[in-house]
PQR file with spaces between the fields and no chain letter, atoms N, CA, C, O and H, PARSE charges and radii, in Angstrom:
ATOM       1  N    UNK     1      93.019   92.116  121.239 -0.4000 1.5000
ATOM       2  CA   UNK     1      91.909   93.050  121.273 -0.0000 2.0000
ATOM       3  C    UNK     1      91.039   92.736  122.497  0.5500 1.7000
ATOM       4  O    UNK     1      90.921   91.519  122.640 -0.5500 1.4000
ATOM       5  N    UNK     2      90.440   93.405  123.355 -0.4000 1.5000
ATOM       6  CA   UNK     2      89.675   93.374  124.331 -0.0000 2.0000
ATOM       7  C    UNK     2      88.406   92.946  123.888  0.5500 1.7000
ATOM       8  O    UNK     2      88.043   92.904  122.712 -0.5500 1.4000
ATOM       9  H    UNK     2      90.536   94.394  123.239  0.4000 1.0000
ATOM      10  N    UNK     3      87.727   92.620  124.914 -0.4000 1.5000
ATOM      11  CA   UNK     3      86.434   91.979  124.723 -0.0000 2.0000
ATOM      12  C    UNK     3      85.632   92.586  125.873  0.5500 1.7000
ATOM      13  O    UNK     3      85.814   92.580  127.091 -0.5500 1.4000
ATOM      14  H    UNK     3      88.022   92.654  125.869  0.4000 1.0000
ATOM      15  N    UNK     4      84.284   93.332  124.759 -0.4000 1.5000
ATOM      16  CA   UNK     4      83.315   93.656  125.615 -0.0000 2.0000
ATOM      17  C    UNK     4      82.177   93.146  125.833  0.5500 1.7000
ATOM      18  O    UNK     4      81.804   92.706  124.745 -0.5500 1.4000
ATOM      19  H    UNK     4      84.137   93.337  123.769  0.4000 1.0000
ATOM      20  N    UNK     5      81.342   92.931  126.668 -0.4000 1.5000
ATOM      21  CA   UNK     5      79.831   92.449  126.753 -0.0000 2.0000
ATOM      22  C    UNK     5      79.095   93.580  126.592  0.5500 1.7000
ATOM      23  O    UNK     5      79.303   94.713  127.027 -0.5500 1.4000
ATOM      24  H    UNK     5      81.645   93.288  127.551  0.4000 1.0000
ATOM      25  N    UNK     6      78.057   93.081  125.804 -0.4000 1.5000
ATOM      26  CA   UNK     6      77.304   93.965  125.293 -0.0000 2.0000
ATOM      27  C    UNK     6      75.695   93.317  125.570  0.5500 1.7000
ATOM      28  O    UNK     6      75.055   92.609  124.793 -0.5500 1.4000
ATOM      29  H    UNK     6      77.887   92.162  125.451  0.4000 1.0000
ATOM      30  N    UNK     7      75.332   93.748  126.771 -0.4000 1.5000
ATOM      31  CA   UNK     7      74.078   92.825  126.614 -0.0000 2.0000
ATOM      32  C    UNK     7      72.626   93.331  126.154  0.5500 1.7000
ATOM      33  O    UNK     7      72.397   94.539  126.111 -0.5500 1.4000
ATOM      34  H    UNK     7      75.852   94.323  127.402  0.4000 1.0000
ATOM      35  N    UNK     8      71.797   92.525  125.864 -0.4000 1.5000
ATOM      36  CA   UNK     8      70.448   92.895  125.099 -0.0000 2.0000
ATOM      37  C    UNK     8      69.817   93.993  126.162  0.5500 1.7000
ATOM      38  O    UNK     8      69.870   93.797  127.376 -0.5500 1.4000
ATOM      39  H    UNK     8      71.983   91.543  125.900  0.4000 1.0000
ATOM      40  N    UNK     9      69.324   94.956  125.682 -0.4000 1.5000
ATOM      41  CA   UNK     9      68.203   95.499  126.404 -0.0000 2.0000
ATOM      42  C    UNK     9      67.272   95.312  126.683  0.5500 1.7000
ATOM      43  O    UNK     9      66.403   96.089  126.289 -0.5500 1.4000
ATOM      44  H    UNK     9      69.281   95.115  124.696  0.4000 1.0000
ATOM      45  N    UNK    10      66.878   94.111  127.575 -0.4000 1.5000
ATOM      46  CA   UNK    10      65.754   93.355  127.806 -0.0000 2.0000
ATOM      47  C    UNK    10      64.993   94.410  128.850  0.5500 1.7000
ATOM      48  O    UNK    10      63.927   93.926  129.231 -0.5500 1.4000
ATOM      49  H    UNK    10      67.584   93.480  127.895  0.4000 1.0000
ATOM      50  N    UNK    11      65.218   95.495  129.311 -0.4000 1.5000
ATOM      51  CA   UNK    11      63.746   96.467  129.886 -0.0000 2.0000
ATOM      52  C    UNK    11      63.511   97.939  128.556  0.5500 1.7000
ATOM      53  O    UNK    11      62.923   99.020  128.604 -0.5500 1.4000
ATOM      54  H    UNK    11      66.084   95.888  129.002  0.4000 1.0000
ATOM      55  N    UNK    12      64.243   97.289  127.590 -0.4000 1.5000
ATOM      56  CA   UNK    12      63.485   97.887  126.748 -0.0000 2.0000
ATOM      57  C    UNK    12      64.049   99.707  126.774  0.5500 1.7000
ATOM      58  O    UNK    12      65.065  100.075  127.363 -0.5500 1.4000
ATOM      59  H    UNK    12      64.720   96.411  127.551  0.4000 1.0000
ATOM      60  N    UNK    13      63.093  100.652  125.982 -0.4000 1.5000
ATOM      61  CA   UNK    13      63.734  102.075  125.819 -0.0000 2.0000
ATOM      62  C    UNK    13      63.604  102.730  126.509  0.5500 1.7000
ATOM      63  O    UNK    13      62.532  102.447  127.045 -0.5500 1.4000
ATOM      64  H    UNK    13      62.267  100.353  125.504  0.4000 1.0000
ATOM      65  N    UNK    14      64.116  103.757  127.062 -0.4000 1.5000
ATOM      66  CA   UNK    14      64.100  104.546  128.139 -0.0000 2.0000
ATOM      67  C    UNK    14      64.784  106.067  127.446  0.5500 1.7000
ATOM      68  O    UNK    14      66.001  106.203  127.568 -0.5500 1.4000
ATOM      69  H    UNK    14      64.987  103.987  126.627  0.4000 1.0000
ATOM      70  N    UNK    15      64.088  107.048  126.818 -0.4000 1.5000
ATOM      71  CA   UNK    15      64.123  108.392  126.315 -0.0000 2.0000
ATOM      72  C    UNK    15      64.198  109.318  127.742  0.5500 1.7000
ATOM      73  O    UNK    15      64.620  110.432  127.430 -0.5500 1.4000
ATOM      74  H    UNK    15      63.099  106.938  126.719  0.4000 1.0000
ATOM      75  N    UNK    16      64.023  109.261  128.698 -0.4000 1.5000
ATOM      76  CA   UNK    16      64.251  109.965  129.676 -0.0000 2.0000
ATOM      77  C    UNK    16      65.712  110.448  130.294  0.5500 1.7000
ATOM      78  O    UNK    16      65.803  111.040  131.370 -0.5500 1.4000
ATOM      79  H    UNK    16      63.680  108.357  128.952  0.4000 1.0000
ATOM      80  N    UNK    17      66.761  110.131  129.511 -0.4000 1.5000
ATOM      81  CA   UNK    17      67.785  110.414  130.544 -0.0000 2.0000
ATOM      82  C    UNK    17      69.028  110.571  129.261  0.5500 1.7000
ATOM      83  O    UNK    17      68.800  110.210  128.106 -0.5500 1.4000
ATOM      84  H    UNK    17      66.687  109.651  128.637  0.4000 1.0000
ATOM      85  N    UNK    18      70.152  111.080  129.637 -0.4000 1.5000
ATOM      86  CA   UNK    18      71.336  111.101  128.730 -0.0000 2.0000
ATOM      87  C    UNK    18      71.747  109.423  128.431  0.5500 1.7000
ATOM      88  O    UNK    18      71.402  108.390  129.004 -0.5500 1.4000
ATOM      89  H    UNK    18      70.337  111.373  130.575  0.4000 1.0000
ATOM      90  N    UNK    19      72.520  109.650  127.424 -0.4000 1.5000
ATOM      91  CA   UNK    19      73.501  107.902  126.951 -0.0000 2.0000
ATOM      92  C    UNK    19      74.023  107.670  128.221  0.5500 1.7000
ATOM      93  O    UNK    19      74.161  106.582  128.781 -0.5500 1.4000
ATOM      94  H    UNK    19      72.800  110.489  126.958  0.4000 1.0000
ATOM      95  N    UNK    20      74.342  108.947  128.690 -0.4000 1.5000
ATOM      96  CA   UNK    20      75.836  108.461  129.439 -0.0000 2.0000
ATOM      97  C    UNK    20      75.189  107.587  131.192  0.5500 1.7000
ATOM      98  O    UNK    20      75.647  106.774  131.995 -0.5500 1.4000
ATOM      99  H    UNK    20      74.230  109.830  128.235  0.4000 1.0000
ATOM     100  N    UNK    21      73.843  108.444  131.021 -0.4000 1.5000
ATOM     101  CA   UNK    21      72.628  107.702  132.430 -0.0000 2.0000
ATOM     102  C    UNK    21      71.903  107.295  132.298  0.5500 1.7000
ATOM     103  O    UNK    21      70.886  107.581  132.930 -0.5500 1.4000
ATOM     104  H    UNK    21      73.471  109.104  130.369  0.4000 1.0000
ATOM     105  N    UNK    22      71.957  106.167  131.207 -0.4000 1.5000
ATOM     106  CA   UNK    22      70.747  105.246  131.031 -0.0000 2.0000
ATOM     107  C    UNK    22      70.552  104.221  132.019  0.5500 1.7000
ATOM     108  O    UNK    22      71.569  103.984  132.671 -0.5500 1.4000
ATOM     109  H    UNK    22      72.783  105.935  130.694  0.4000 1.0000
ATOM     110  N    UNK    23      69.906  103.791  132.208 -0.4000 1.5000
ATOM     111  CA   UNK    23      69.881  102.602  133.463 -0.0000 2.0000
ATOM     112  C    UNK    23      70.045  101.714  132.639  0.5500 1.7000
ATOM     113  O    UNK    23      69.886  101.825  131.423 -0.5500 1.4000
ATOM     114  H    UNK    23      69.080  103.982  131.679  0.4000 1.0000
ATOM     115  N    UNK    24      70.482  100.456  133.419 -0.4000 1.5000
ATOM     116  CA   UNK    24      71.419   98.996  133.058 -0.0000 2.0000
ATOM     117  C    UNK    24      70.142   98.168  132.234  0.5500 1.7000
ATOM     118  O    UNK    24      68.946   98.164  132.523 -0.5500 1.4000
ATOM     119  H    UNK    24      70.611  100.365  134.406  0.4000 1.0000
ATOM     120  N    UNK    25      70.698   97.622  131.347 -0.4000 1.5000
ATOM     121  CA   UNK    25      69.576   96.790  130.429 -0.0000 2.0000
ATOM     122  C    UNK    25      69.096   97.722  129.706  0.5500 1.7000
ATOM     123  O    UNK    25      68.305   97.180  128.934 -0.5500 1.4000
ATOM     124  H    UNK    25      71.670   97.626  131.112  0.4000 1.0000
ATOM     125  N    UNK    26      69.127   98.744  129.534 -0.4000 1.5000
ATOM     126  CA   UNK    26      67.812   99.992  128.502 -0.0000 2.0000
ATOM     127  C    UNK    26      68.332  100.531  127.183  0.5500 1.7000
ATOM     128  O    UNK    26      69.471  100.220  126.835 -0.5500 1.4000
ATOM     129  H    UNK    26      69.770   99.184  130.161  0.4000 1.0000
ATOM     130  N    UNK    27      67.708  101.183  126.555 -0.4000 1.5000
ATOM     131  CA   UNK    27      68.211  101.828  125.274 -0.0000 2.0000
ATOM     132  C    UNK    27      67.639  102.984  125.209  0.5500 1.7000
ATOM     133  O    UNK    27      66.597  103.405  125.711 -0.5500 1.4000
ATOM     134  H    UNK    27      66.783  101.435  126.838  0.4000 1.0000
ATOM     135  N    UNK    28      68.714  103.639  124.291 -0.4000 1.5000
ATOM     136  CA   UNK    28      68.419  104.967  123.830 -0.0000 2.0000
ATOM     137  C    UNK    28      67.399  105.391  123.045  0.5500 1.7000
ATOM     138  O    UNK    28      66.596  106.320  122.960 -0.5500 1.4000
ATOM     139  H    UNK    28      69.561  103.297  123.884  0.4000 1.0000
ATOM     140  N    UNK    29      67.915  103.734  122.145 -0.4000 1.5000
ATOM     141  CA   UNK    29      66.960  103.998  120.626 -0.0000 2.0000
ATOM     142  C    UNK    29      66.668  102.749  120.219  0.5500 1.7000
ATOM     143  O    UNK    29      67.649  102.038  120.438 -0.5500 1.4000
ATOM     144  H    UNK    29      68.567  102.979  122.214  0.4000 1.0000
ATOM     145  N    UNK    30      65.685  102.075  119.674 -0.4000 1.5000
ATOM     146  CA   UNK    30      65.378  100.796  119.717 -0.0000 2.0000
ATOM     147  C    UNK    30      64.388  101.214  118.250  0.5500 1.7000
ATOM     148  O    UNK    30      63.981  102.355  118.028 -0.5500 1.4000
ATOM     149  H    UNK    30      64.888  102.652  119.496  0.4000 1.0000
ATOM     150  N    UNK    31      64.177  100.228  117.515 -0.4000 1.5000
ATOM     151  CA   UNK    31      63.130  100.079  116.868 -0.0000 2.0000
ATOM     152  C    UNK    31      62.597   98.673  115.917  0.5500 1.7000
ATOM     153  O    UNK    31      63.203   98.391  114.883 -0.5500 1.4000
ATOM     154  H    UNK    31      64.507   99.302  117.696  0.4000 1.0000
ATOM     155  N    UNK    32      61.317   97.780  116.427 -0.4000 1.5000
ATOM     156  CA   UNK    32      60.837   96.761  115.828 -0.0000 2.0000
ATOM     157  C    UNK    32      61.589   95.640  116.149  0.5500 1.7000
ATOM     158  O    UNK    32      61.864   94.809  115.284 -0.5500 1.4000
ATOM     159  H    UNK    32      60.824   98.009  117.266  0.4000 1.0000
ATOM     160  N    UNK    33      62.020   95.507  117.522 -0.4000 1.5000
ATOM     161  CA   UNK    33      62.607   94.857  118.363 -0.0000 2.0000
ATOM     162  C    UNK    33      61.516   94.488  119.991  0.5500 1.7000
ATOM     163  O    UNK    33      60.644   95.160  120.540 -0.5500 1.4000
ATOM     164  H    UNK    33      61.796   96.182  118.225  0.4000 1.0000
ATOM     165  N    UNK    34      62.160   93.025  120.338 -0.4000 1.5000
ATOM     166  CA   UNK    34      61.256   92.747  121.415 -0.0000 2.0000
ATOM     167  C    UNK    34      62.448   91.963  122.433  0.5500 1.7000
ATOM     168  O    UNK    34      63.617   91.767  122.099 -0.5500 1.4000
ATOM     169  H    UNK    34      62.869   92.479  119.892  0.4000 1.0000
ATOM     170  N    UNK    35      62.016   91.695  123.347 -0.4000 1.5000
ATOM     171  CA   UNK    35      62.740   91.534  124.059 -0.0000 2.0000
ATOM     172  C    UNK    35      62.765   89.823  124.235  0.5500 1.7000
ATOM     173  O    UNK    35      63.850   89.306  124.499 -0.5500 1.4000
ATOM     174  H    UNK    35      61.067   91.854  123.618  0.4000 1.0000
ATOM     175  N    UNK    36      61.497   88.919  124.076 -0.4000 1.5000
ATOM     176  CA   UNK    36      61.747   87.423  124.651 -0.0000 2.0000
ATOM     177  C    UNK    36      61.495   87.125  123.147  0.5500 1.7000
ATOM     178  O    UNK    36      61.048   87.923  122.322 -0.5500 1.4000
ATOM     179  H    UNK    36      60.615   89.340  123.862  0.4000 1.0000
ATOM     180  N    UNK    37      61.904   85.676  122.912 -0.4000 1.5000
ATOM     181  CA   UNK    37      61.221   85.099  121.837 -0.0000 2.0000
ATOM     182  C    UNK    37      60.062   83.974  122.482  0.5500 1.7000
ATOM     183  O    UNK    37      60.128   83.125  123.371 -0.5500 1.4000
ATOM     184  H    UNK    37      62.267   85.028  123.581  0.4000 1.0000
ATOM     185  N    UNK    38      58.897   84.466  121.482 -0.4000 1.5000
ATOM     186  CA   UNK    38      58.043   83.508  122.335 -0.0000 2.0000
ATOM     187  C    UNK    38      57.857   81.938  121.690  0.5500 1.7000
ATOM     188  O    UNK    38      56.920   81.197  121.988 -0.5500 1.4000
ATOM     189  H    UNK    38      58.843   85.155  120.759  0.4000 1.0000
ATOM     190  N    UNK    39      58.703   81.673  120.960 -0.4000 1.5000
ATOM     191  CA   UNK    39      58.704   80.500  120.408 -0.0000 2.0000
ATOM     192  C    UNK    39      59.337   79.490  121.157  0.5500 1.7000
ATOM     193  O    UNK    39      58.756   78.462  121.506 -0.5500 1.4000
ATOM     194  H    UNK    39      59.464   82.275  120.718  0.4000 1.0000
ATOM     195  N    UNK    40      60.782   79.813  121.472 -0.4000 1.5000
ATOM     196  CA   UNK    40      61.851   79.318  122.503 -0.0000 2.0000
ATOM     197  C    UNK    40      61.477   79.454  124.192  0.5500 1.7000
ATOM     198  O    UNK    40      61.851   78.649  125.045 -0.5500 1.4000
ATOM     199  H    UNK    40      61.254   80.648  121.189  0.4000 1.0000
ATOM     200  N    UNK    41      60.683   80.623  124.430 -0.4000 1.5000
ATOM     201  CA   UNK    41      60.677   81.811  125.245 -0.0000 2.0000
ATOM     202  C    UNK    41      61.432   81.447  126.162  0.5500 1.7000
ATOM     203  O    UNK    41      61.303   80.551  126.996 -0.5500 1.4000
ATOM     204  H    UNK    41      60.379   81.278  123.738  0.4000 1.0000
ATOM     205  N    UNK    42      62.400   82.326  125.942 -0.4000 1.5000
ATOM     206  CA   UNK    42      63.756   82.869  126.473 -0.0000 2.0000
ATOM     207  C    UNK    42      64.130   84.073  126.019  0.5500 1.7000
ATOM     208  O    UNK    42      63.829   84.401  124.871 -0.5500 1.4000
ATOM     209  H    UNK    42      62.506   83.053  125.264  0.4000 1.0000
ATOM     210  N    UNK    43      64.958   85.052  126.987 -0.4000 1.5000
ATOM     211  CA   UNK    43      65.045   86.099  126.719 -0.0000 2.0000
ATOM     212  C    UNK    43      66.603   86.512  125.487  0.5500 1.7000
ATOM     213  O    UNK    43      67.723   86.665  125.974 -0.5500 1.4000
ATOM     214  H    UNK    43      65.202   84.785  127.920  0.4000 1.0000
ATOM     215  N    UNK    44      66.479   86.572  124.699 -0.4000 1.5000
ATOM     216  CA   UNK    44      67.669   86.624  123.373 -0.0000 2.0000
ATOM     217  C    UNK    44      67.177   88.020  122.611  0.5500 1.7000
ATOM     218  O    UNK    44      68.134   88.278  121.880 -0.5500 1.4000
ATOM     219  H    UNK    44      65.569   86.448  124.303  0.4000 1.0000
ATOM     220  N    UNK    45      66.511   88.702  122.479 -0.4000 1.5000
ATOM     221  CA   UNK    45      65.841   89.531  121.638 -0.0000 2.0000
ATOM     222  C    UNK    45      65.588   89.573  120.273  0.5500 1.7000
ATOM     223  O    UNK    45      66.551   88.994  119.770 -0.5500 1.4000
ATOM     224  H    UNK    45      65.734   88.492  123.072  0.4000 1.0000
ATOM     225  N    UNK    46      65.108   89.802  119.710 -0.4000 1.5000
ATOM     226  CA   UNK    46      65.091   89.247  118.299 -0.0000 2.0000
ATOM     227  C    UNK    46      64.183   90.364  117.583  0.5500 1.7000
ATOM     228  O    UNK    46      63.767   91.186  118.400 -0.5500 1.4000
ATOM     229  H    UNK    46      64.326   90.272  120.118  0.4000 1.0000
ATOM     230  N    UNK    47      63.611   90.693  115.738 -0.4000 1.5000
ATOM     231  CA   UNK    47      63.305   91.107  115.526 -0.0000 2.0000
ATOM     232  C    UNK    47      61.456   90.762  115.178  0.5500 1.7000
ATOM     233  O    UNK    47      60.984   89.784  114.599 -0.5500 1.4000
ATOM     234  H    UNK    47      63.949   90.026  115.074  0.4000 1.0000
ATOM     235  N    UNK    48      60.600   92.172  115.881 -0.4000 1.5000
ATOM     236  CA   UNK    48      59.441   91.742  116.042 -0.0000 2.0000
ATOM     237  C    UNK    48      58.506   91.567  114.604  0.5500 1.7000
ATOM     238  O    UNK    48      58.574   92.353  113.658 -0.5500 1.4000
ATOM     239  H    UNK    48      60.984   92.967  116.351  0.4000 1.0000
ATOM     240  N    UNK    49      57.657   90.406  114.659 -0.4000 1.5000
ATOM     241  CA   UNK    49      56.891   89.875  113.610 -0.0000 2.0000
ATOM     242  C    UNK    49      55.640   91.216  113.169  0.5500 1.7000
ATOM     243  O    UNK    49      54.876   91.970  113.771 -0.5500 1.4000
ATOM     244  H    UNK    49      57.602   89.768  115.427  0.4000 1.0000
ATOM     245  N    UNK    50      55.997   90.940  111.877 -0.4000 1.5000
ATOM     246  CA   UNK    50      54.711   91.701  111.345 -0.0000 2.0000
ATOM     247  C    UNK    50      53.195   91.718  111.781  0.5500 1.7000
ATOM     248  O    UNK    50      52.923   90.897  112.656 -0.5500 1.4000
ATOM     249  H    UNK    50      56.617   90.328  111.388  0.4000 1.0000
ATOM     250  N    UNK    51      52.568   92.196  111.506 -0.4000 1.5000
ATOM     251  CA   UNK    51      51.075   92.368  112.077 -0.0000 2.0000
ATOM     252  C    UNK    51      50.105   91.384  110.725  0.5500 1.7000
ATOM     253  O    UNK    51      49.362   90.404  110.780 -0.5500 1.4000
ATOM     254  H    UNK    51      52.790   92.863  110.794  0.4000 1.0000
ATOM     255  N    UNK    52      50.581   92.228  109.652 -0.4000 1.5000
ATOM     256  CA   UNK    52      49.521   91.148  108.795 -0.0000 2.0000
ATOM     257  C    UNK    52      50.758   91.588  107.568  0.5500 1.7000
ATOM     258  O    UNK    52      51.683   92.389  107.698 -0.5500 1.4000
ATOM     259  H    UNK    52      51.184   93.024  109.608  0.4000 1.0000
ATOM     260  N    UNK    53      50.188   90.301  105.728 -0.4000 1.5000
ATOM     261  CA   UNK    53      51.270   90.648  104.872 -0.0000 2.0000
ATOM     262  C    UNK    53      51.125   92.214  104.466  0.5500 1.7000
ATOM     263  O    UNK    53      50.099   92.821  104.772 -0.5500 1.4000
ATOM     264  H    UNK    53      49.437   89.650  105.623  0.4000 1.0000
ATOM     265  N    UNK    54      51.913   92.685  103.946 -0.4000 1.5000
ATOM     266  CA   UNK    54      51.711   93.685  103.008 -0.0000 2.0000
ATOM     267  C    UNK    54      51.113   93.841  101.537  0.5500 1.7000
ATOM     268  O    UNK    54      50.685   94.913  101.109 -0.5500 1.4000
ATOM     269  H    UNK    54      52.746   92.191  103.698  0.4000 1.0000
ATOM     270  N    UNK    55      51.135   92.411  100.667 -0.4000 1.5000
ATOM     271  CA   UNK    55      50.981   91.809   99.842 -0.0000 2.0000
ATOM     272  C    UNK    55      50.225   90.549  100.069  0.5500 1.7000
ATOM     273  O    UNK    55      50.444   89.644  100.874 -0.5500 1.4000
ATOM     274  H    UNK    55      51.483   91.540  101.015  0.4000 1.0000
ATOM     275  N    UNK    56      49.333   90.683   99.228 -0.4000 1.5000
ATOM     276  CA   UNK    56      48.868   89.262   99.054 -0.0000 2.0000
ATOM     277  C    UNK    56      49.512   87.728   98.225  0.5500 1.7000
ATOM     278  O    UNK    56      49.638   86.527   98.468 -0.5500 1.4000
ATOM     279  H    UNK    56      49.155   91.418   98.574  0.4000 1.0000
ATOM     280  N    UNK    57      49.813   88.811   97.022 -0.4000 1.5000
ATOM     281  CA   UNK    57      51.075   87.642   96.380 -0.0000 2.0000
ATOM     282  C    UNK    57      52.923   87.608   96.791  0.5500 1.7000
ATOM     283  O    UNK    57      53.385   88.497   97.506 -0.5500 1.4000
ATOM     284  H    UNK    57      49.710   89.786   96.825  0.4000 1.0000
ATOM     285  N    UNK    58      53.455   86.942   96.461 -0.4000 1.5000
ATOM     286  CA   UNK    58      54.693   86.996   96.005 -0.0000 2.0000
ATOM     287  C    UNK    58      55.633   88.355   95.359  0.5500 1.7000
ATOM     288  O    UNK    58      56.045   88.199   94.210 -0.5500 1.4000
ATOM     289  H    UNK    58      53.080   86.220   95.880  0.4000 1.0000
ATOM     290  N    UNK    59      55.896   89.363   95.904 -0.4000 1.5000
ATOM     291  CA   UNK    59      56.885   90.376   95.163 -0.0000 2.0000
ATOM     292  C    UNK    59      58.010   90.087   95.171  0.5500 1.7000
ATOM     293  O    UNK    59      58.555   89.588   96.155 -0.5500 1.4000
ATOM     294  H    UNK    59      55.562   89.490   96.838  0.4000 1.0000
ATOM     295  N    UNK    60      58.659   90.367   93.958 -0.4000 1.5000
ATOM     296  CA   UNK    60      59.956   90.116   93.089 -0.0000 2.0000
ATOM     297  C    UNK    60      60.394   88.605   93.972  0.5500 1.7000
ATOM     298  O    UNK    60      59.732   87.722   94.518 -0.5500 1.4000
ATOM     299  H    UNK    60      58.216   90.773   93.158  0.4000 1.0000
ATOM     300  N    UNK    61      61.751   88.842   93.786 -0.4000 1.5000
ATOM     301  CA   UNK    61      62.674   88.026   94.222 -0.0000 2.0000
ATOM     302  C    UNK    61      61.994   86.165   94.503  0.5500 1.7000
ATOM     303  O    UNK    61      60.976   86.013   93.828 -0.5500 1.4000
ATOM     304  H    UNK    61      62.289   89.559   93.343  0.4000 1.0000
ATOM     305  N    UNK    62      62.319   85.062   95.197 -0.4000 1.5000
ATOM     306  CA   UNK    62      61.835   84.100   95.342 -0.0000 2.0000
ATOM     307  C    UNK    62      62.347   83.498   96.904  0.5500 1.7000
ATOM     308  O    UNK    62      63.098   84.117   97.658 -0.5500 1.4000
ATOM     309  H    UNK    62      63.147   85.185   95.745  0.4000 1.0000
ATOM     310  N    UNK    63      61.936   82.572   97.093 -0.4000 1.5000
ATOM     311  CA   UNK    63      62.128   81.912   98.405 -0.0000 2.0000
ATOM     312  C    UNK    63      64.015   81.980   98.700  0.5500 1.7000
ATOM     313  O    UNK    63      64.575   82.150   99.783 -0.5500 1.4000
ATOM     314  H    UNK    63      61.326   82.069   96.481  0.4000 1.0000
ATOM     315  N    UNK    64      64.552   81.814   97.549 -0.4000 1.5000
ATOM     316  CA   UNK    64      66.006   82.256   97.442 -0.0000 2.0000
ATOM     317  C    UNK    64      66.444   83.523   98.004  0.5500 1.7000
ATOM     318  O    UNK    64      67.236   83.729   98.924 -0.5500 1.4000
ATOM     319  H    UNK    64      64.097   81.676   96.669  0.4000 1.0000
ATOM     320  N    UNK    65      65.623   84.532   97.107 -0.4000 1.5000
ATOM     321  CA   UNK    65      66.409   85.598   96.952 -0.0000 2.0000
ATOM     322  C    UNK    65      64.868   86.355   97.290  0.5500 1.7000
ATOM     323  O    UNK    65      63.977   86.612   96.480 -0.5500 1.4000
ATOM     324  H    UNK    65      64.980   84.365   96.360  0.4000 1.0000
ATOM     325  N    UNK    66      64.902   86.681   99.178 -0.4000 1.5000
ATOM     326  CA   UNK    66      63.137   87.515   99.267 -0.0000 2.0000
ATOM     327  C    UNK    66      63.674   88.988   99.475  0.5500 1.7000
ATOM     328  O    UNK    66      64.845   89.355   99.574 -0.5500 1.4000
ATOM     329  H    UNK    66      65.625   86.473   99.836  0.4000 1.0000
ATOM     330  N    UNK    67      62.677   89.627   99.508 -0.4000 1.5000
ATOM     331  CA   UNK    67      62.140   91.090   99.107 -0.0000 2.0000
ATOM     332  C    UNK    67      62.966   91.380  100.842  0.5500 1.7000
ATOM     333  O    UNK    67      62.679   90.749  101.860 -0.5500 1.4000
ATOM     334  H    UNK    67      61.726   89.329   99.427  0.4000 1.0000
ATOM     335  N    UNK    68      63.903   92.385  100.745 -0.4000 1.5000
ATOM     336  CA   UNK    68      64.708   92.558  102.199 -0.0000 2.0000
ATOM     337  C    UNK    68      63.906   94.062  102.329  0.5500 1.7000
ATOM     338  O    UNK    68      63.194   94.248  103.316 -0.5500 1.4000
ATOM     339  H    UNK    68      64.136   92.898   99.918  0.4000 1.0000
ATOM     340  N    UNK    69      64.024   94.925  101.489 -0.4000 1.5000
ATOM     341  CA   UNK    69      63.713   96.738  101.708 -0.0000 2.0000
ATOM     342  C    UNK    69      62.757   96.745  100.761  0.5500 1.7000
ATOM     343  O    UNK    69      62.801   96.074   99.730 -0.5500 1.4000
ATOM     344  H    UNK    69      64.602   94.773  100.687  0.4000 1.0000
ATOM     345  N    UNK    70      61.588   97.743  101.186 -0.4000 1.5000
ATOM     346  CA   UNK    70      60.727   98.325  100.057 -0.0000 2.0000
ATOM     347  C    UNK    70      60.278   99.949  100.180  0.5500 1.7000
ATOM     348  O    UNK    70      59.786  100.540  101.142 -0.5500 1.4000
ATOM     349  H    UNK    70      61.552   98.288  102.023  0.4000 1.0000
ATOM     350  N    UNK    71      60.607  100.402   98.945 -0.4000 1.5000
ATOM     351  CA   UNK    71      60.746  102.104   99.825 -0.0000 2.0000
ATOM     352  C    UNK    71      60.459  102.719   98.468  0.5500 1.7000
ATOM     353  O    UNK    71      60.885  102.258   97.409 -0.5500 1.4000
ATOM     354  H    UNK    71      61.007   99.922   98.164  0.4000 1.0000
ATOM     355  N    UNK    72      59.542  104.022   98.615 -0.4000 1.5000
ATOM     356  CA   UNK    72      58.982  104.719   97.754 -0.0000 2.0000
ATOM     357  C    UNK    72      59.674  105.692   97.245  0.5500 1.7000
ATOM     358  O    UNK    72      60.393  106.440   97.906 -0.5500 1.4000
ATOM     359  H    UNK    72      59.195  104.396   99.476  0.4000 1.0000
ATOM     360  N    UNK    73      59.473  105.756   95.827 -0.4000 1.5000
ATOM     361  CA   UNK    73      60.531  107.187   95.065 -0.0000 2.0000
ATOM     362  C    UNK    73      59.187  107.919   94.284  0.5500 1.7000
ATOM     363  O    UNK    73      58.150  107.495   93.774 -0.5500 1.4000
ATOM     364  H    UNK    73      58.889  105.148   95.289  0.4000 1.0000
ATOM     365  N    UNK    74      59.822  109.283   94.492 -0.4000 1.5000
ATOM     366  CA   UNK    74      58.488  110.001   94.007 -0.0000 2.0000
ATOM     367  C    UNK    74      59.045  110.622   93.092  0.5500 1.7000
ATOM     368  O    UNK    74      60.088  111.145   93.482 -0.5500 1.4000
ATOM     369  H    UNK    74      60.665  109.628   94.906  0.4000 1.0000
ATOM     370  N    UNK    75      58.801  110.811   91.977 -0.4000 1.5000
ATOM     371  CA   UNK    75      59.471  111.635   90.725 -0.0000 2.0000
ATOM     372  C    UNK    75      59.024  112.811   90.264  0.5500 1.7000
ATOM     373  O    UNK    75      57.834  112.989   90.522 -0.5500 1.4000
ATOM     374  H    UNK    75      57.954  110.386   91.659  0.4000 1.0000
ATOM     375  N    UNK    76      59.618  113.796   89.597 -0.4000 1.5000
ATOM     376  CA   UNK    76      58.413  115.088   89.358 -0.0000 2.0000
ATOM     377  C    UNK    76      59.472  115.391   87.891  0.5500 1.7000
ATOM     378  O    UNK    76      60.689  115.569   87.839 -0.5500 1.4000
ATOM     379  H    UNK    76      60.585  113.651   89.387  0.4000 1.0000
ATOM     380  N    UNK    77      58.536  115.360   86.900 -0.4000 1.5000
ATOM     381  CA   UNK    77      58.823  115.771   85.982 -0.0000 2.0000
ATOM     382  C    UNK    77      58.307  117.074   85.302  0.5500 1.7000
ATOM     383  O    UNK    77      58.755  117.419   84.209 -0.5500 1.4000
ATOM     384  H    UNK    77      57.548  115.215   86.942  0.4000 1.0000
């Protein structure tokens, strides 16, 4: 099987142009993504940190097993 490189989009999104003419490093579509980590800081991309909790306590699950999706259902009876 062939092997492709696929590298991070470290200049980030660029909505201006077709897939097929995106400029090198960019994306189409990106979301809650950053480009350096500033812990390491090095450029790897990684997913960007929340702003503040959503919760003050603990919802469901435990340090094991944490809360991955939370999403609203609206019912009409």
């Amino acid at each position: 099987m062939a092997k492709a490189e696929l590298p991070f989009p470290l200049k980030g999104l660029n909505k201006g142009m077709a897939a097929s003419k995106q400029p090198p490093l960019t994306s189409l579509d990106m979301n809650n993504v950053r480009p350096y980590d500033v812990d390491d800081n090095r450029a790897r991309g990684g997913q960007r940190p929340g702003l503040k909790l959503a919760y003050s306590q603990r919802i469901g699950g435990s340090a094991n097993y944490p809360v991955v999706a939370i999403l609203q259902v609206t019912t009409v009876v």
